[in-house]
ROZA-445785 format. One record per residue (C-alpha): residue number from 1; x, y, z; chain; residue in one letter. Coordinates in nm, 3 decimals, decimal comma. Example, Ala and Ser with C-alpha at 12.3 -4.5 7.8 and 13.67 -1.06 7.14 Angstrom:
BEGIN
REC;i;px;py;pz;ch;aa
REC;1;1,230;-0,450;0,780;A;a
REC;2;1,367;-0,106;0,714;A;s
//
This chain:
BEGIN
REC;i;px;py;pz;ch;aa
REC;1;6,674;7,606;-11,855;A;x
REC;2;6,917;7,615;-11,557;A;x
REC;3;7,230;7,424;-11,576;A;x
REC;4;7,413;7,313;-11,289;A;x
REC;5;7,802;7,308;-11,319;A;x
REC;6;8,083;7,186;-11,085;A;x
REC;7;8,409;7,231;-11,063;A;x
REC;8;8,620;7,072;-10,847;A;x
REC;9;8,994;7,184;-10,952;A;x
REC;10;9,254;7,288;-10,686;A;x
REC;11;9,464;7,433;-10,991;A;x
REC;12;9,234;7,786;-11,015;A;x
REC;13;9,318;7,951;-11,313;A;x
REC;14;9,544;7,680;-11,440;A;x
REC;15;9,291;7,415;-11,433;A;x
REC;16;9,261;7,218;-11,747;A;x
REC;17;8,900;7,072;-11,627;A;x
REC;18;8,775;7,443;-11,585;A;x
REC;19;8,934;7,520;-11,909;A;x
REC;20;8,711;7,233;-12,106;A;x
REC;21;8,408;7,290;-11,904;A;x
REC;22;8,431;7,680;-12,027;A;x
REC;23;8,454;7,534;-12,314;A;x
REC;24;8,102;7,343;-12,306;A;x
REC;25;7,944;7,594;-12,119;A;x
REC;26;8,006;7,902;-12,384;A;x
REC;27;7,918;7,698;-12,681;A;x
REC;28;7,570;7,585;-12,447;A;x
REC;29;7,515;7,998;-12,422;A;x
REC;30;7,589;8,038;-12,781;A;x
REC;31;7,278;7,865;-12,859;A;x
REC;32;7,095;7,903;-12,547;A;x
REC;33;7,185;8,246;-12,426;A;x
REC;34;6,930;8,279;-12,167;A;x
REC;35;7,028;7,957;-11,996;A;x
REC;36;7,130;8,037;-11,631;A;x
REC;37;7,484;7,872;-11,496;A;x
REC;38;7,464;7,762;-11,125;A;x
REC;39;7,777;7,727;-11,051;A;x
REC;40;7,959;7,553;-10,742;A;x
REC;41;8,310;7,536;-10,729;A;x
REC;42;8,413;7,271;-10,525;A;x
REC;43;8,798;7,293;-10,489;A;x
REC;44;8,777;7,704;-10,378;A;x
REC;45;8,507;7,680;-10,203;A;x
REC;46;8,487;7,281;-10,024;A;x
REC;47;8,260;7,109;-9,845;A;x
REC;48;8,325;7,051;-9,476;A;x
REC;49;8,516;6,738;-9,467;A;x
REC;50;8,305;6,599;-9,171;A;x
REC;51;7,952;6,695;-9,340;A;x
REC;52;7,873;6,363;-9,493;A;x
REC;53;7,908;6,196;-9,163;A;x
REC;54;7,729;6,417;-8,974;A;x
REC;55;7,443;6,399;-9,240;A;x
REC;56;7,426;6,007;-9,252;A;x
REC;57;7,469;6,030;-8,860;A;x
REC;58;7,186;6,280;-8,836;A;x
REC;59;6,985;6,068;-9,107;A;x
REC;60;6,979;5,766;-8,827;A;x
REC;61;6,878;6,066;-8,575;A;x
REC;62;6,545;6,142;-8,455;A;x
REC;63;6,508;6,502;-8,578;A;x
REC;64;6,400;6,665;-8,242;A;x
REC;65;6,771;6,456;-8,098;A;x
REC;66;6,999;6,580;-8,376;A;x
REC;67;7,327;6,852;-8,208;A;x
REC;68;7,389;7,127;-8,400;A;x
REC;69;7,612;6,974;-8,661;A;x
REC;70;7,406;6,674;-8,767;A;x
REC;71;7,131;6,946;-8,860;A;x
REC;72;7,308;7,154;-9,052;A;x
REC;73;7,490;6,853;-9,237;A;x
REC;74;7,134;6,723;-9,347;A;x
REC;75;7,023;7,051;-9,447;A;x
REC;76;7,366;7,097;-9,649;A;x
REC;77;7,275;6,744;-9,802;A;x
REC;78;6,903;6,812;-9,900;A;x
REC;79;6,989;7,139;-10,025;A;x
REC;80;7,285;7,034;-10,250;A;x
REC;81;7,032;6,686;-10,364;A;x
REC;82;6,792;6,954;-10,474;A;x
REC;83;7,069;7,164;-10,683;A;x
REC;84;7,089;6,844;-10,852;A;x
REC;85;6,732;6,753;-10,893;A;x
REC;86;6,630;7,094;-10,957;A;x
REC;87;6,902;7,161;-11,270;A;x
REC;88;6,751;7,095;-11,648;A;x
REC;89;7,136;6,954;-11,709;A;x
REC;90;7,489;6,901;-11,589;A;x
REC;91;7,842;7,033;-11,639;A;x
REC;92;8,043;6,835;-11,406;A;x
REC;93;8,483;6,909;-11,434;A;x
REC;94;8,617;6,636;-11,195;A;x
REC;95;8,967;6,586;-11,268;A;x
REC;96;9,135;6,241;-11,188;A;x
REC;97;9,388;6,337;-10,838;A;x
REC;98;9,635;6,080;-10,722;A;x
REC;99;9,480;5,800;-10,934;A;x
REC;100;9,091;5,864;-10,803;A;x
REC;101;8,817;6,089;-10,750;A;x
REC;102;8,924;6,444;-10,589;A;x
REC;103;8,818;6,435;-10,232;A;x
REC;104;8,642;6,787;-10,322;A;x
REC;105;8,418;6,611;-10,547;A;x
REC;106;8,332;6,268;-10,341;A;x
REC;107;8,201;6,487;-10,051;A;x
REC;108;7,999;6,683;-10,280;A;x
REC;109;7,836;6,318;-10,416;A;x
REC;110;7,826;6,152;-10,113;A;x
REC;111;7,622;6,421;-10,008;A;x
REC;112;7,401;6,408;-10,290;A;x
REC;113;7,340;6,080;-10,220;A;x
REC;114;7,256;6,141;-9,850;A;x
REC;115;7,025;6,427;-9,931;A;x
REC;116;6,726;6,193;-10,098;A;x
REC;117;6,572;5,857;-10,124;A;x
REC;118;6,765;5,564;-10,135;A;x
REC;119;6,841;5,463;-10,488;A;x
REC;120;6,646;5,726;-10,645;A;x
REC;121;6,708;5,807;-11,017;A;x
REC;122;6,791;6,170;-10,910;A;x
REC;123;6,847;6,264;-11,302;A;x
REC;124;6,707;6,016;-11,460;A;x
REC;125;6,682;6,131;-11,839;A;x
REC;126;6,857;6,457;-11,822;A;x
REC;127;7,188;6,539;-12,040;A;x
REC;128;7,526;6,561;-11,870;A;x
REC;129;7,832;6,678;-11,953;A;x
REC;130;8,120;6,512;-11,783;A;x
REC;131;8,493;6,662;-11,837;A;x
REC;132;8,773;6,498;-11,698;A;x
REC;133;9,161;6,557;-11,732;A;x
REC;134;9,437;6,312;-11,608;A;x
REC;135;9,812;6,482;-11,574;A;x
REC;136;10,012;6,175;-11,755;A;x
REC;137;9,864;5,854;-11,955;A;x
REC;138;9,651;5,593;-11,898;A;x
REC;139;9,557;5,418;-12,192;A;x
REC;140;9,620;5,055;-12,311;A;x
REC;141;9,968;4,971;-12,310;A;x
REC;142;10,094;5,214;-12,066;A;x
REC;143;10,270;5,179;-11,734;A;x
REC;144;9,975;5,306;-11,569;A;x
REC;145;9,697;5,146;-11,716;A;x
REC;146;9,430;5,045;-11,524;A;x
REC;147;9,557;5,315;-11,255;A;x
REC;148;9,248;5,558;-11,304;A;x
REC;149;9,003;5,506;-11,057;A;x
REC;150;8,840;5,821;-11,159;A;x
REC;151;8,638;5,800;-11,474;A;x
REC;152;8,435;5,469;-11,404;A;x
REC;153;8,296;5,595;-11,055;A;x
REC;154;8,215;5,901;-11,195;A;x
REC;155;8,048;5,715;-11,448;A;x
REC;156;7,868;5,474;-11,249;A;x
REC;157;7,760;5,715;-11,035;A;x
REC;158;7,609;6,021;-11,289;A;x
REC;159;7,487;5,783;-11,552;A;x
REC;160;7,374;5,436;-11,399;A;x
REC;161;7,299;5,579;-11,040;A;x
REC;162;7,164;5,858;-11,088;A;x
REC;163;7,026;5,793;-11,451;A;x
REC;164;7,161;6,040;-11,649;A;x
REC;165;7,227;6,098;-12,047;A;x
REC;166;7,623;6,106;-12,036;A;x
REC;167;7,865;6,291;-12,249;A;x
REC;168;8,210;6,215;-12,154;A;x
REC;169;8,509;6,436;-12,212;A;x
REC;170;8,868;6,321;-12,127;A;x
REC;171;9,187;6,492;-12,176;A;x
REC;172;9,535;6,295;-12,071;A;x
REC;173;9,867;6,428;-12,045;A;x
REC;174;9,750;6,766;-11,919;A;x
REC;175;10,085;6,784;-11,745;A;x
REC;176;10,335;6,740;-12,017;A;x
REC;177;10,442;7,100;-12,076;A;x
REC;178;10,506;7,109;-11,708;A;x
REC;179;10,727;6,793;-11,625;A;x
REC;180;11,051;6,757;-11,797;A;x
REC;181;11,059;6,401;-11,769;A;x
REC;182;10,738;6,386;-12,024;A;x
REC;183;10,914;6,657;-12,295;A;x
REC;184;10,882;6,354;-12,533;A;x
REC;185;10,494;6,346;-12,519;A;x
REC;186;10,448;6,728;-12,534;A;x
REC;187;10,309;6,683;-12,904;A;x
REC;188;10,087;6,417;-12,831;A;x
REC;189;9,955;6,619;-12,549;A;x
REC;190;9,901;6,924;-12,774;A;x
REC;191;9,667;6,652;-12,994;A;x
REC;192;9,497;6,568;-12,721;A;x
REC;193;9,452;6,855;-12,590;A;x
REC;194;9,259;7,028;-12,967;A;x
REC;195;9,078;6,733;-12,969;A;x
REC;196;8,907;6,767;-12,607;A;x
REC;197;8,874;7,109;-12,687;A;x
REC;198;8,626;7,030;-12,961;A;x
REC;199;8,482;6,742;-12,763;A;x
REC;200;8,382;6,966;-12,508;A;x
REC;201;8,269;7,195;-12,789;A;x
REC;202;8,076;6,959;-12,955;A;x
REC;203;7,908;6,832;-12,644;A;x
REC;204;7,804;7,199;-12,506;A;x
REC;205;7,649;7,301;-12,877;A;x
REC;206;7,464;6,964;-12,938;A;x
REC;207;7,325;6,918;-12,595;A;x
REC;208;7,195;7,292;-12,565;A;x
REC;209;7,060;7,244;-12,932;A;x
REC;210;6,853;6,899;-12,874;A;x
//
């Protein structure tokens, strides 16, 4: 089985996504350890910004009229579609940036998108892991509830768009150890933080197991 994984932290080695999808991914090899990881890591290595454009541009191009960047934006497009299609399952780490999805990992979907049919069920019965951290809280009750705009798209997108089996793995508070003004939350963040970790855990033994 190949398994497709994306990252799509700016953080590197600090990244709390990465962290949770290494997580997932050594308890997958653990049971499958012949599994290959393709890996694309979206934040180090990103898309061009204008590649989407040029891909829908070149889409509504005859081929033999398409310049120079509309052809290699559909080629990036089919080619990254295919990485998709291709994959036996997902491990997707899309953290939530400035209340949304990172502009790392919309490119890399919108893409996607572009690089096959319209509305086709591009993984349509295939597990996915999902892991996604947010740097304060979100949850009911708190003054920024309702302010992650991140975790639905992502969800609409891998699981009802492109038909996927979903496992979702969140982590809040990721940056409570860093700001001063959230020292009173550091132990809840520590809880939430063991408990992801076995999420993710969980998630990357089961799924490799089924």
């Amino acid at each position: 089985m190949t398994v497709l994984r994306i990252d799509a932290s700016i953080q590197g080695p600090n990244s709390a996504s990465s962290e949770l999808a290494d997580v997932a991914e050594a308890e997958w090899l653990a049971v499958r350890p012949g599994d290959e990881i393709i890996r694309r890591h979206l934040g180090s290595e990103p898309l061009p910004a204008d590649a989407w454009q040029n891909a829908i541009g070149g889409a509504f191009t005859p081929e033999d009229q398409r310049n120079e960047k509309q052809k290699a934006s559909v080629a990036l497009a089919q080619q990254l579609n295919n990485e998709v299609r291709n994959a036996d399952a997902l491990l997707l780490a899309l953290p939530l940036y400035n209340w949304g999805v990172s502009q790392h990992a919309k490119i890399w979907i919108d893409l996607v998108l572009a690089g096959g049919p319209n509305g086709e069920r591009l993984f349509d019965g295939k597990p996915a892991i999902v892991v996604t951290t947010r740097g304060g809280g979100y949850g009911p009750g708190t003054p920024r509830e309702g302010w992650d705009h991140n975790t639905a798209f992502i969800r609409r997108i891998v699981e009802d768009v492109w038909g996927a089996e979903l496992t979702l793995v969140e982590r809040e508070l990721t940056l409570a150890h860093h700001n001063p003004a959230m020292e009173s939350l550091r132990d809840a963040a520590d809880l939430l933080k063991k408990a992801a970790h076995e999420a993710a855990a969980h998630a990357g033994r089961t799924l490799a197991g089924r």
